[in-house]
C-alpha positions as CSV (number, residue, x, y, z in Angstrom):
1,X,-115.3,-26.8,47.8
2,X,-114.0,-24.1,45.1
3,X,-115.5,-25.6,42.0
4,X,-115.1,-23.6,38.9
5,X,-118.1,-24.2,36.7
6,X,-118.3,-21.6,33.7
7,X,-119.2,-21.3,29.8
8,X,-115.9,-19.3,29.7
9,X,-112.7,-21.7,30.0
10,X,-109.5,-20.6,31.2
11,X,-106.7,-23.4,30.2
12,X,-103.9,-22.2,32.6
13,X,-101.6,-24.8,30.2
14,X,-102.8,-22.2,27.1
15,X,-101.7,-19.1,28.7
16,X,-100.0,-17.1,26.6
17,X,-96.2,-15.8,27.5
18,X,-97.8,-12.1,27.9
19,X,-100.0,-13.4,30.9
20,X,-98.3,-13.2,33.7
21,X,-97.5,-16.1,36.2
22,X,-99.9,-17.2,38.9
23,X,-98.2,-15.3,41.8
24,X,-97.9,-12.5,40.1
25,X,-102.0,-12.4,38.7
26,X,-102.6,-13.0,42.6
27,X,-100.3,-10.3,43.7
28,X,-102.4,-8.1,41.3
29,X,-105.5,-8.8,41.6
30,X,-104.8,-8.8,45.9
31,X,-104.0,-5.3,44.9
32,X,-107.5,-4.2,43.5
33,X,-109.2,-5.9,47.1
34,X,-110.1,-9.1,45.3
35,X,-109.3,-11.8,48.9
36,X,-109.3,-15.1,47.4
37,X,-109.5,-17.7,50.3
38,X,-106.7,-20.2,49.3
39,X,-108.0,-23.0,52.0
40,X,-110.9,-24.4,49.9
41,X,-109.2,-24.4,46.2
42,X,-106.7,-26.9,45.0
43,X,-103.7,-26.0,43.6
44,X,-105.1,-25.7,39.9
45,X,-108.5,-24.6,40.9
46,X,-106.6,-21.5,42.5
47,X,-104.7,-20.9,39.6
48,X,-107.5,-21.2,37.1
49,X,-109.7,-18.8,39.5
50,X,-106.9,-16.2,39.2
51,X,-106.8,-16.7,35.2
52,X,-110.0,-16.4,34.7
53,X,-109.8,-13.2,36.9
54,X,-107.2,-11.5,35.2
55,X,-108.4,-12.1,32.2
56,X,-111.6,-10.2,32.9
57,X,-109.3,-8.1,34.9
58,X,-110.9,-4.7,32.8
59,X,-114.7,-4.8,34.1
60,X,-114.1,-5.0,37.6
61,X,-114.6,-1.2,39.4
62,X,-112.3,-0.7,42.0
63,X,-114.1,2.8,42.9
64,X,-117.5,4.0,41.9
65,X,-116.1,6.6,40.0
66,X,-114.9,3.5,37.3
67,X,-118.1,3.3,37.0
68,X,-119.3,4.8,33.7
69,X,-122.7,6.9,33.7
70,X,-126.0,5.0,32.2
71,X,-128.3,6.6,30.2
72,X,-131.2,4.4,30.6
73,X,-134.0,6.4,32.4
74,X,-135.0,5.6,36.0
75,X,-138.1,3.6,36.4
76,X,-141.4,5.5,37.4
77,X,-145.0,4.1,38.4
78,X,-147.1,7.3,38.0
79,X,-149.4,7.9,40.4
80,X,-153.7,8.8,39.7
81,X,-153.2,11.0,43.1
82,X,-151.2,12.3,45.6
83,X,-153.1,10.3,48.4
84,X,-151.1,7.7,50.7
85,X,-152.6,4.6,52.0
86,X,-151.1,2.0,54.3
87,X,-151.3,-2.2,54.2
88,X,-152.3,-3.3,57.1
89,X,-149.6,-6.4,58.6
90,X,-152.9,-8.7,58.2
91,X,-152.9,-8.2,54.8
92,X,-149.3,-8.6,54.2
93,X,-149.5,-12.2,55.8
94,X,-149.3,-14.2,53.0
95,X,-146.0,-12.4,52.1
């Protein structure tokens, strides 16, 4: 069952005359890889699905180089030592 359940509504009868029409969103959004499986959607489910899309068309990544660069800092644990240890698999039974 494709059921659409979101804070963000999409009112495909409120679309304005700049959005395109629904084969032409699918057509588009077919072209960036998005595969939406029309077998398990109704007809207005589908067509909400590819509004909702398109409209959020701009934060998808088609390649990692859309991707923009963080500057938040890798996580760390510092170490007291350089020594390894292992777990032994009895230990780890409980997870």
């Amino acid at each position: 069952m494709c059921n659409i359940q979101s804070d963000i509504s999409v009112d495909v009868d409120d679309v304005s005359n700049n959005v395109p029409s629904h084969a032409e969103r699918l057509k588009y959004l077919t072209k960036l890889g998005i595969k939406i499986g029309t077998d398990v959607c109704t007809a207005q489910e589908l067509e909400q699905l590819t509004a909702l899309l398109y409209s959020f068309r701009d934060i998808f990544a088609v390649d990692y180089k859309d991707v923009p660069l963080s500057n938040i800092t890798p996580h760390t644990i510092p170490l007291l030592n350089d020594k390894t240890f292992q777990v032994q698999s009895s230990s780890r039974a409980g997870t």
